[in-house]
C-alpha positions as CSV (number, residue, x, y, z in Angstrom):
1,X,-12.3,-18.7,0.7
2,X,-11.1,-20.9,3.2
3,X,-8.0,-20.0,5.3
4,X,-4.3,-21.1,4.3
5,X,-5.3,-21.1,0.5
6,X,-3.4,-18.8,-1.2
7,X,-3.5,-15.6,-2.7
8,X,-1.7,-15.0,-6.4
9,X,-1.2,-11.3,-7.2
10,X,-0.2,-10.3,-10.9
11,X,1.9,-7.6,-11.3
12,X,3.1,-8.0,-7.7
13,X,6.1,-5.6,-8.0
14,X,4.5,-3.4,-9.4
15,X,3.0,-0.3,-7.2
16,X,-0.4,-1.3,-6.6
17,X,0.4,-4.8,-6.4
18,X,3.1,-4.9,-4.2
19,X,1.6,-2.3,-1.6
20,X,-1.6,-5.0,-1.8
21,X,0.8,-8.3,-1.0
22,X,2.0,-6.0,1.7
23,X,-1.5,-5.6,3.3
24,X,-2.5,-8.9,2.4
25,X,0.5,-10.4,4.3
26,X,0.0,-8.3,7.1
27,X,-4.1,-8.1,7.2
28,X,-4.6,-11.7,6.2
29,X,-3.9,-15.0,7.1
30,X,-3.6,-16.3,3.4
31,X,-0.1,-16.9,1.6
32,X,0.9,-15.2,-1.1
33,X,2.7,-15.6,-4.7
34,X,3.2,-13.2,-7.3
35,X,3.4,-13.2,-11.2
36,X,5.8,-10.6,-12.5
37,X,8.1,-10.7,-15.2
38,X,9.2,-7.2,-13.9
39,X,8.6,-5.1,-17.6
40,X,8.2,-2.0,-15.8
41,X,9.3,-2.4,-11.8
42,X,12.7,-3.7,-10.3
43,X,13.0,-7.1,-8.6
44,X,14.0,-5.1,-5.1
45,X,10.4,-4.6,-4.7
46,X,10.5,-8.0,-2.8
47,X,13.4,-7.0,-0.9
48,X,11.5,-4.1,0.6
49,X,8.3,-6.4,1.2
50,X,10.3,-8.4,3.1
51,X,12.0,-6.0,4.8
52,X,8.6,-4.3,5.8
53,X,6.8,-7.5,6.6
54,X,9.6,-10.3,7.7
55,X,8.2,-12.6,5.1
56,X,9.2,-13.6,2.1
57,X,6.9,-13.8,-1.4
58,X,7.4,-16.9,-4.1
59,X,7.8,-14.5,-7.7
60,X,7.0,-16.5,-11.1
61,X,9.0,-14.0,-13.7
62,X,6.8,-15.4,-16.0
63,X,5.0,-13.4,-19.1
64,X,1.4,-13.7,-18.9
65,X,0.9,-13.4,-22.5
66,X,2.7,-16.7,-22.4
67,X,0.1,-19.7,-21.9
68,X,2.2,-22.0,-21.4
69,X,4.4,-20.4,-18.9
70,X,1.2,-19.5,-17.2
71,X,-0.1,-22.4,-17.1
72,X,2.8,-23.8,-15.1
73,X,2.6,-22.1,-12.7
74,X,-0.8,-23.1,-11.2
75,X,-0.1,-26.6,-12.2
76,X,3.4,-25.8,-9.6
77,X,0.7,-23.4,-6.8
78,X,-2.2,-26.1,-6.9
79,X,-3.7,-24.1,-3.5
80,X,-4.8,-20.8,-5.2
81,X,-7.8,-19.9,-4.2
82,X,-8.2,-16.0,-5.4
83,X,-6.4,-14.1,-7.7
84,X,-5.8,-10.2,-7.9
85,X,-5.1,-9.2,-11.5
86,X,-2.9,-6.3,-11.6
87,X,-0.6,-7.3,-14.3
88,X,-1.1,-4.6,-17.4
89,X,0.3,-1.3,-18.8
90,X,-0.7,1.8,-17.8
91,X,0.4,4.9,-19.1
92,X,-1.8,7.0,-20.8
93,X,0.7,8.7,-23.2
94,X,2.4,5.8,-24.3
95,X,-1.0,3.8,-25.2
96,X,-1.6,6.9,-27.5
97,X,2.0,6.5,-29.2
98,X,1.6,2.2,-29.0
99,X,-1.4,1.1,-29.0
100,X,-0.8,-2.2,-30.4
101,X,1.5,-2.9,-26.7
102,X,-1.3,-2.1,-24.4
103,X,-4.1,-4.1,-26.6
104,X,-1.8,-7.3,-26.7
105,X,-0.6,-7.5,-23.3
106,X,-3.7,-5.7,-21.5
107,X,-6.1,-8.2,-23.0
108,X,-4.3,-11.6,-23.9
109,X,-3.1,-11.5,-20.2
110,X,-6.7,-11.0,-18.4
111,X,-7.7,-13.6,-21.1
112,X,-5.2,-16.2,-20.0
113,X,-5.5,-15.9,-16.2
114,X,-9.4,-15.9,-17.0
115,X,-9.0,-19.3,-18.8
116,X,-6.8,-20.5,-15.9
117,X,-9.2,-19.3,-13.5
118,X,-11.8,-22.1,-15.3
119,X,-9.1,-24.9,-15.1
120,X,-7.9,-24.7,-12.3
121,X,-11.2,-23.8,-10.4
122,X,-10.6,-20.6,-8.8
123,X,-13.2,-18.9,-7.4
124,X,-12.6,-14.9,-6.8
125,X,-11.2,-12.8,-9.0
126,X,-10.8,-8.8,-8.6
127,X,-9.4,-7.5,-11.4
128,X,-7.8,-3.7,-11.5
129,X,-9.8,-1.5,-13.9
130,X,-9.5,2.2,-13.4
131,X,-12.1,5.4,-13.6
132,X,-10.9,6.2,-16.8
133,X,-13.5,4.2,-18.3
134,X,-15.9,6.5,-17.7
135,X,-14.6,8.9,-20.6
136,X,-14.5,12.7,-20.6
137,X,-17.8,13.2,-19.0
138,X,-19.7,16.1,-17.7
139,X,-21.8,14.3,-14.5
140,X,-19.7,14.1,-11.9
141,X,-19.1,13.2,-9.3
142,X,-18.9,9.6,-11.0
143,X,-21.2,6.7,-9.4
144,X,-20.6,2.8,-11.1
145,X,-23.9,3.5,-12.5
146,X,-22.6,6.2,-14.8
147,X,-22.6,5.4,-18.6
148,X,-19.7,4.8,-19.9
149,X,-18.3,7.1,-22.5
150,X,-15.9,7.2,-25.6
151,X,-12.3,5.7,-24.0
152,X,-10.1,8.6,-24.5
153,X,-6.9,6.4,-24.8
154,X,-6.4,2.9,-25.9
155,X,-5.1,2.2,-22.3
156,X,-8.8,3.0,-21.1
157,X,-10.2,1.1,-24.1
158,X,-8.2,-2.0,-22.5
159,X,-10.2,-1.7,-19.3
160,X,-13.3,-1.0,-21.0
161,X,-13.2,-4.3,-22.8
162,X,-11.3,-6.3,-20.1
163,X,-14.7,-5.3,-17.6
164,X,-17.0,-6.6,-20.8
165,X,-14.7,-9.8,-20.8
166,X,-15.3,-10.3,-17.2
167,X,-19.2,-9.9,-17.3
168,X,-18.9,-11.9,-20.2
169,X,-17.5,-14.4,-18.2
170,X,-19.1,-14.3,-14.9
171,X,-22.4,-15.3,-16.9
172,X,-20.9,-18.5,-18.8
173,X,-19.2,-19.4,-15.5
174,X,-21.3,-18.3,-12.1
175,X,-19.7,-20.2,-10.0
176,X,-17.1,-17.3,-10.4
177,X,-17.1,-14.2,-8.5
178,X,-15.8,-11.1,-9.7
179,X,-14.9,-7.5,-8.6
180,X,-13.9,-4.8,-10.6
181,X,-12.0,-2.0,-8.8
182,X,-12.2,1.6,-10.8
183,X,-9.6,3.3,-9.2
184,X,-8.8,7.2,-9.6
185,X,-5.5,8.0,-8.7
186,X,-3.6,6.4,-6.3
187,X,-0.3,8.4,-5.4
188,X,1.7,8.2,-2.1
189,X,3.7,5.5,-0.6
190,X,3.7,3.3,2.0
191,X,3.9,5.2,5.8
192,X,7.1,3.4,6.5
193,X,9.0,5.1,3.3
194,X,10.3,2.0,2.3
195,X,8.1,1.5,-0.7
196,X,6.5,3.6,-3.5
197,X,5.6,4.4,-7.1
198,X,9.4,3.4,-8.9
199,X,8.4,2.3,-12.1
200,X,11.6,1.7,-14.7
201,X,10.3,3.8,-17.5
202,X,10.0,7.6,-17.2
203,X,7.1,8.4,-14.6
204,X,3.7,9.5,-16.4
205,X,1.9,10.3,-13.0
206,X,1.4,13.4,-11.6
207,X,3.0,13.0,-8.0
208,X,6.2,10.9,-9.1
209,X,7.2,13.6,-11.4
210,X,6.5,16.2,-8.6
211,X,8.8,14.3,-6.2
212,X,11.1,13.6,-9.0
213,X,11.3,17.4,-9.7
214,X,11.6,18.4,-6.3
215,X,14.7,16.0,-5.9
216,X,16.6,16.9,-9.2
217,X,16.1,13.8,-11.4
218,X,13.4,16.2,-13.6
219,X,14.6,19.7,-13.8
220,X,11.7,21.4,-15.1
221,X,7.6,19.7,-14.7
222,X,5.1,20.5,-17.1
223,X,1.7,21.1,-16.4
224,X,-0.3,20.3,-19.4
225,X,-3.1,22.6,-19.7
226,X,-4.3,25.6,-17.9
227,X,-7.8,26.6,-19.8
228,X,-9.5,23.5,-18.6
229,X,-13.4,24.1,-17.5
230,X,-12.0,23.8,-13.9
231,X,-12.0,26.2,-10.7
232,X,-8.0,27.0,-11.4
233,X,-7.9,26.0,-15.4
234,X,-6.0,22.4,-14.5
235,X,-7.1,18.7,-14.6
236,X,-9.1,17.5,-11.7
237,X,-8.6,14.4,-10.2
238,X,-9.5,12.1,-7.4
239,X,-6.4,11.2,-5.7
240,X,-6.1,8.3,-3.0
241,X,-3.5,7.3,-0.7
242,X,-2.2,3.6,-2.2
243,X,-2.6,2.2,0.6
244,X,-5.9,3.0,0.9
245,X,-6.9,1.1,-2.3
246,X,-4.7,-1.7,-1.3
247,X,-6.9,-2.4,1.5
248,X,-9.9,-1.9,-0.6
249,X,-8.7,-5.7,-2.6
250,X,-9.3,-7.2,1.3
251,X,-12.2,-5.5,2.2
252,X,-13.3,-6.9,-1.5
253,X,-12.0,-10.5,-1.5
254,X,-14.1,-11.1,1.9
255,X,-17.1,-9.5,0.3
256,X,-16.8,-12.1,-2.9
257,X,-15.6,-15.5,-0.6
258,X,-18.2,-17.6,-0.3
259,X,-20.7,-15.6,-1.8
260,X,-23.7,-18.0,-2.7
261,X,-26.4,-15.0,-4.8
262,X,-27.5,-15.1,-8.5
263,X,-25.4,-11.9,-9.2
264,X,-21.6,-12.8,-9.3
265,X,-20.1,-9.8,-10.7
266,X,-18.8,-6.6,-9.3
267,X,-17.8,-3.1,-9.9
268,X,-16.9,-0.2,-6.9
269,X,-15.2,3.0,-7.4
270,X,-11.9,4.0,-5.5
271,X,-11.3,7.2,-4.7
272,X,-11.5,9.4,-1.9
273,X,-14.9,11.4,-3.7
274,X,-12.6,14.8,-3.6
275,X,-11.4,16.5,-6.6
276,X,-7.6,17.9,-6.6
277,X,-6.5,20.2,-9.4
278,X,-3.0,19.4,-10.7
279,X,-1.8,22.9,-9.2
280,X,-3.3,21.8,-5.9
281,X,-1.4,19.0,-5.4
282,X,1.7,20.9,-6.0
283,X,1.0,23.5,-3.3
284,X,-0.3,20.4,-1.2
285,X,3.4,19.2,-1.4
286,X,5.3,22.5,-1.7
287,X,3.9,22.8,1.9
288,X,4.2,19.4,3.2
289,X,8.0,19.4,2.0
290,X,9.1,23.0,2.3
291,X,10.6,22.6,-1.4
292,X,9.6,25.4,-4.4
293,X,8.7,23.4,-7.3
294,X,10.0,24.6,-10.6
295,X,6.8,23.9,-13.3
296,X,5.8,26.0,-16.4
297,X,2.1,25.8,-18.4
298,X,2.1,23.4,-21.4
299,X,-0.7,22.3,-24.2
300,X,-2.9,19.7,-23.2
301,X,-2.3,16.5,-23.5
302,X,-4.0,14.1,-26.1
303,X,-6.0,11.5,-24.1
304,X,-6.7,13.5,-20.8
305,X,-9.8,14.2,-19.6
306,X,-10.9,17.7,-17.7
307,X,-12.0,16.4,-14.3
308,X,-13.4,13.6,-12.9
309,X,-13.7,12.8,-9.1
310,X,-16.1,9.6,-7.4
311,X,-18.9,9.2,-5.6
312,X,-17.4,6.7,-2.8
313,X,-21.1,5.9,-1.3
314,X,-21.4,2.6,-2.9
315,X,-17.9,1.0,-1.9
316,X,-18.5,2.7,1.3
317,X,-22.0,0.5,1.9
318,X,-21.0,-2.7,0.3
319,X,-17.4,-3.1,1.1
320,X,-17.2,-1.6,4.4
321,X,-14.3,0.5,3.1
322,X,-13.2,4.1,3.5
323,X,-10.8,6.1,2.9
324,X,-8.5,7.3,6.0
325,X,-5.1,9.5,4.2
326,X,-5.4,13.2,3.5
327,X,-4.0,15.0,0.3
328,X,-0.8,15.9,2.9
329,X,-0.2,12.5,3.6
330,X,-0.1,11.2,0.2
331,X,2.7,13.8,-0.5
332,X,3.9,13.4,2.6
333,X,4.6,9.6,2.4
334,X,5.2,10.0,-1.1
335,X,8.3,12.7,-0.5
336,X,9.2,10.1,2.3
337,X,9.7,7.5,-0.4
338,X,11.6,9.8,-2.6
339,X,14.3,10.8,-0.2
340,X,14.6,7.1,0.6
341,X,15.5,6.1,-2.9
342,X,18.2,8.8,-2.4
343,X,20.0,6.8,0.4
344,X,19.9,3.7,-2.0
């Protein structure tokens, strides 16, 4: 991609997004505009870009689902020359209770941008997929050449079909380039404090509701299961700093710009190739922070999966990209980001 064209990032406010357009606007050379019609993050997310960065980012509050609206915006941002799709739902729980949310807006919106991406002429494309389109599977750890099994929740059902859309359409149209990014489980916040996970409806991830129980704003945290096939009974998961898969996009957009090879499409795990057991990562922050946390045992959750952790090898090779936090400095950064909110 050449320099000064410029980079559009869906779902900009949003955690993953908005630590990315931080990276990208301090990594990079390219500009940057965002799509986000701000469904589940606050507006103030640009505030603290700028505030971190000096610079200010172009927002479209636009519904992607919208063709139309979408539409107008690339006709108004005519130099785009890559797009990073983060725009979709994400909770596991609440795909389970509304499935018919997550299949609308997960898939009409990747379709949309796809379509745009055809018009319009754009070139790369990473999209955010996640690891739980693996399934509840027993090889581990997890390398992109693992089958895929059953989608345990609509939500992963989403990104199962949006990766078949994209291969679908990195065959009809090769002079696209896709990358599909499986993340595990990005917690933590940004080193400054400034920025974190905040999303407006009640927090579904492990380390928010930690920090938001160790701050008051939850007074009790569940742990939801304790006779999983694990070393301590609790899920296992891969847990990377957010920053660390925000510099992954980078590291992936120069792989994909200007890539002239018969393959055109994509896929590299994210995650750290450790697994963390939910009762880990509380002791992890209980000592990083110095606060007790007050948690009881619950039933499992519908839609969860035992354990799964990566294999990082492949990412490592290809992209040139490695992890650098440790499990204290994602609660670390993440506490950080709490107590910051406090003073707000």
């Amino acid at each position: 991609m050449e320099p000064g064209k410029t980079i559009l990032v869906t779902g900009g406010a949003g955690y993953i997004g908005s630590h990315t357009i931080i990276e990208l606007l301090e990594t990079t050379s390219f500009n940057v505009i965002s799509i986000d019609n701000f469904s589940n993050a606050s507006a103030k997310t640009f505030e603290r870009i700028e505030k971190i960065t000096g610079k200010k980012v172009q927002n479209y509050a636009v519904d992607m689902c919208d063709m139309n609206a979408l539409s107008a915006v690339f006709e108004k941002e005519p130099n785009i020359g890559g797009i990073i799709h983060f725009a979709a739902y994400k909770s596991v729980p609440e795909s389970v209770m509304h499935p018919s949310k997550y299949y609308y807006n997960n898939l009409n919106s990747l379709l949309n941008v796809l379509e745009c991406c055809k018009k319009y002429k754009i070139t790369d494309f990473i999209f955010s997929s996640s690891c739980s389109v693996y399934g509840n599977i027993s090889e581990l750890p997890v390398k992109e050449s693992t089958p895929l099994g059953k989608a345990e929740s609509p939500y992963a059902y989403t990104k199962q079909v949006g990766e078949e859309m994209l291969k679908d359409y990195a065959r009809a149209f090769p002079e696209l380039s896709i990358v599909a990014l499986r993340y595990f489980n990005p917690v933590g916040a940004h080193p400054t404090g400034l920025i974190g996970e905040s999303p407006l409806n009640k927090p579904n991830n492990l380390v928010p509701i930690i920090t938001n129980t160790a701050i008051g704003k939850i007074p009790q945290m569940t742990v939801y299961g304790k006779d999983y096939p694990t070393r301590d009974g609790t899920c296992v998961r891969d847990y990377i700093h957010v920053t660390d898969v925000a510099a992954a996009h980078i590291k992936a957009l120069s792989y994909i710009s200007g890539k002239k090879q018969n393959k055109n499409f994509f896929i590299f795990n994210l995650g750290t190739g450790l697994g963390v057991s939910v009762l880990e990562a509380i002791h992890a922050f209980e000592k990083v922070s110095a606060q007790k946390l007050n948690y009881i045992i619950g039933e499992k959750r519908p839609g969860d999966v035992g354990a799964i952790y990566s294999d990082t090898s492949l990412s490592e090779k290809e992209l040139g990209w490695k992890p650098a936090f440790s499990l204290d400095e994602m609660m670390d950064t993440a506490w950080k980001w709490e107590l910051q909110q406090q003073k707000e």
